[in-house]
C-alpha positions in Angstrom: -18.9 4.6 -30.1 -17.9 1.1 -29.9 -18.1 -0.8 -26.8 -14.8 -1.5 -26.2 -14.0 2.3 -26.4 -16.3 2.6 -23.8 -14.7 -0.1 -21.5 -11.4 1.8 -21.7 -13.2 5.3 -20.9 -14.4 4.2 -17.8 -11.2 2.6 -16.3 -9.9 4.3 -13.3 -6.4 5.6 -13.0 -4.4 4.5 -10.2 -4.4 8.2 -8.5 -8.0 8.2 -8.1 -8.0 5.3 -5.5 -4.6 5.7 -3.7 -3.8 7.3 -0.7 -1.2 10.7 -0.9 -0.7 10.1 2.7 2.9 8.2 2.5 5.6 8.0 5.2 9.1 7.2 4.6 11.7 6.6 7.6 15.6 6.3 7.5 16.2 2.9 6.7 18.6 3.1 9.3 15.6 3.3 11.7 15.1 0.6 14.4 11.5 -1.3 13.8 10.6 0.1 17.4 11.1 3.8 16.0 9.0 3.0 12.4 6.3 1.0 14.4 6.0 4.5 16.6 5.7 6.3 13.3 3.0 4.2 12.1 1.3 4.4 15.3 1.3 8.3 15.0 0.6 8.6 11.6 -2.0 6.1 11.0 -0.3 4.2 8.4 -0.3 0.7 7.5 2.9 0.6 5.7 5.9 3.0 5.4 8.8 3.1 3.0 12.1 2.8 4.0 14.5 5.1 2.2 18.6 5.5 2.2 19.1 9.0 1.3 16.4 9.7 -1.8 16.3 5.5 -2.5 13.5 3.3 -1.8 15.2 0.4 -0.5 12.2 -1.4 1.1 8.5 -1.2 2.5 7.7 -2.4 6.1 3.9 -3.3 7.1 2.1 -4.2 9.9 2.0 -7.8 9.4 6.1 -7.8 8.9 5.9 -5.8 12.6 3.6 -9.0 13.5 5.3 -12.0 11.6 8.6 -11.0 12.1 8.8 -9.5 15.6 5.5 -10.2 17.5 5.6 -13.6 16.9 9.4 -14.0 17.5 9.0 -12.2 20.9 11.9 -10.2 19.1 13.6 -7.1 20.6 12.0 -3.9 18.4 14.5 -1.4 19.9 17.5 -3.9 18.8 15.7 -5.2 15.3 16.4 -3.2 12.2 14.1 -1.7 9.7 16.3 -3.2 7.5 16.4 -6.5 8.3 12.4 -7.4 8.8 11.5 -5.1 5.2 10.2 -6.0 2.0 12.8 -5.2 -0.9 12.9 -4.3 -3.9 9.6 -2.3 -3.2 6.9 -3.2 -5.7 5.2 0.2 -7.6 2.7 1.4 -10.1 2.5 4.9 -11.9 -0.1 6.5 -11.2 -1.6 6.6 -14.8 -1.7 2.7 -14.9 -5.4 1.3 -14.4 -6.9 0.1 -11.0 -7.0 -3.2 -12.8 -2.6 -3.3 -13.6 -2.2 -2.2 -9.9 -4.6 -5.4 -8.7 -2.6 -7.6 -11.0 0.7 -6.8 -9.7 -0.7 -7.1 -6.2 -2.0 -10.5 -7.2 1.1 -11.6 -9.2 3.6 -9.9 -6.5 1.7 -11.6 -3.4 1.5 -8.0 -1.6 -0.7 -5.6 0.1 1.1 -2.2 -0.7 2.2 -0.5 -3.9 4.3 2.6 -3.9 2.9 4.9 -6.8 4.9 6.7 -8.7 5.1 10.0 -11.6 6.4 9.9 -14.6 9.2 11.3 -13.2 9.7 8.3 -10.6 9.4 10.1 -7.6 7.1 8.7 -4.9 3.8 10.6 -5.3 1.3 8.0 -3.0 0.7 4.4 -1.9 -2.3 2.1 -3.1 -3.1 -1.3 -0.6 -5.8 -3.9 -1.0 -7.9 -1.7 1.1 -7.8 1.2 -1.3 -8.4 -1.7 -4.0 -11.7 -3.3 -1.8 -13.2 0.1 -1.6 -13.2 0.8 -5.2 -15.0 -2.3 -5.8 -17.5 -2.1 -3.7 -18.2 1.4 -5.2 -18.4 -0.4 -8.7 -20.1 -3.2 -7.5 -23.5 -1.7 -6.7 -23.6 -3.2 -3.1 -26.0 -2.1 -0.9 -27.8 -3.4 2.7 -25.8 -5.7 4.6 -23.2 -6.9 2.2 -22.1 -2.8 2.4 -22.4 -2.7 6.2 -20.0 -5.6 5.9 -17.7 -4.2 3.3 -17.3 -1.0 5.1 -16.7 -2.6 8.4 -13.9 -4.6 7.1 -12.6 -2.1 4.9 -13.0 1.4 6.5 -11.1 3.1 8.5 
């Protein structure tokens, strides 16, 4: 077997790193009412759907750029009009390695992973992408106690 078969055996698919744990909201939704979802559901990100639609992702740090630091009303702010649109995805089939690139080449934190079939099936974040590294990596002592610290939840 030649080496370079062996590289592509040992890539990892998309769905074994990403979380199935997603939450879409109403895109009508308020950022108040999609924070207090996030807050209950222990999410860092949620999709934002009209009807069956992804029309946009909203994260943590748009709740922090775009209303903490603007001392902006939540209850009077939009989902809408603080998201992230078009939403950036993977399928899950594609490699660790495509997600990271899109990541990289997108400038975002979240992917929405999709099926063949397009249909939402999980999310993948830099967090998911950190902790499969540092599985590959080999890293042990206090360069894990740091990884984990930073990355675990």
């Amino acid at each position: 077997m030649s080496k370079r078969v062996r590289q592509r055996q040992i890539k990892t698919a998309v769905e074994d790193i990403m979380s199935n744990k997603v939450v879409a909201v109403d895109a009508d939704s308020s950022v108040q009412q999609v924070a207090q979802e996030m807050a209950k559901r222990n999410v860092s990100s949620v999709i934002l759907k009209d009807g069956e639609k992804m029309v946009g992702i909203l994260t943590e740090r748009d709740l922090v750029r775009n209303v903490c630091a603007k001392d902006a009303l939540a209850s009077k702010t939009p989902a809408t009009a603080i998201m992230s649109a078009p939403v950036q995805s993977v399928n899950k089939n594609s490699a660790v390695e495509a997600a990271a690139k899109i990541m990289v080449d997108s400038g975002v934190r979240h992917l929405a992973v999709e099926d063949d079939y397009h249909e939402l099936v999980g999310m993948v974040t830099a967090t998911d992408m950190a902790r499969h590294l540092r599985k590959r990596l080999d890293v042990s002592g206090a360069e894990l106690e740091l990884l984990e610290a930073l990355y675990m939840e």
